[in-house]
C-alpha positions in Angstrom: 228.6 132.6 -13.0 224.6 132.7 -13.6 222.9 131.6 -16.5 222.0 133.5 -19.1 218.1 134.5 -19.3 216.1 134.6 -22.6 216.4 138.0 -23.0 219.7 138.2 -22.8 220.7 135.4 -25.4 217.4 136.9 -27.5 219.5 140.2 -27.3 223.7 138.8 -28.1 224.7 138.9 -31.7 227.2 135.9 -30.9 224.3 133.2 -31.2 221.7 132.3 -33.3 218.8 131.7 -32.4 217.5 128.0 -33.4 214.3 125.1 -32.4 215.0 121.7 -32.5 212.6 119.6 -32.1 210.5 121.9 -30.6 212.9 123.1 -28.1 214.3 126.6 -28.5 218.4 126.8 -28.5 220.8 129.4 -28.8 223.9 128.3 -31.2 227.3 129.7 -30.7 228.2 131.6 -34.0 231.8 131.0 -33.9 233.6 129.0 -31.5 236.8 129.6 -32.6 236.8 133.2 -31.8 234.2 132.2 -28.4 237.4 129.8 -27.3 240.8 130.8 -29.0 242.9 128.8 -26.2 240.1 125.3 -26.5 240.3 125.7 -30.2 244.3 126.1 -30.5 244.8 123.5 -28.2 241.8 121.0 -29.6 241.5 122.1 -33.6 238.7 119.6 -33.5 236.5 121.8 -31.6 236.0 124.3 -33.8 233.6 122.2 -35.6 231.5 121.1 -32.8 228.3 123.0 -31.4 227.7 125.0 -28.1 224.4 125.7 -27.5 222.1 127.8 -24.6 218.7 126.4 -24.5 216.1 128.6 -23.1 216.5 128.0 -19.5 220.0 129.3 -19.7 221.5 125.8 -19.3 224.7 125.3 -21.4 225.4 122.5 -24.1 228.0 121.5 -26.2 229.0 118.3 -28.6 233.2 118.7 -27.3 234.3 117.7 -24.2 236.3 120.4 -23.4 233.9 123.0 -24.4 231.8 121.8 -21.1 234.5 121.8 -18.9 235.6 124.9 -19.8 231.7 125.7 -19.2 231.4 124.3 -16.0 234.5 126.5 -14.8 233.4 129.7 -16.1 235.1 129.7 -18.8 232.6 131.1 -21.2 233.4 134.9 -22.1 
């Protein structure tokens, strides 16, 4: 799986687009309908963030989230 580049997450209407102490991130909209199957199994998650930042690395405040990540499991 490659990372997403600027343009692309500049250009998805699933995340918005936020800086953070001067760092540029892209916020997952909705994780619940992102990850259905993390969400059902780990209710908890829906209110935790997933994040892009500009480099195309992925972030997220739910453990599963960035395992699910580091699989591929982003849609």
């Amino acid at each position: 799986m490659s990372e997403p580049t600027p343009e692309q997450l500049d250009a998805s209407d699933k995340v918005e687009k936020r800086t953070i102490g001067g760092e540029i991130r892209y916020y997952l909209k909705d994780i619940a309908a992102h990850w259905p199957a993390v969400v059902e199994q780990h209710p908890d998650a829906a209110g935790h963030e997933a994040w892009w930042t500009a480099d195309g690395k992925f972030h997220a405040t739910h453990a599963q989230l960035r395992r699910d990540a580091m699989i591929g499991g982003i849609v």
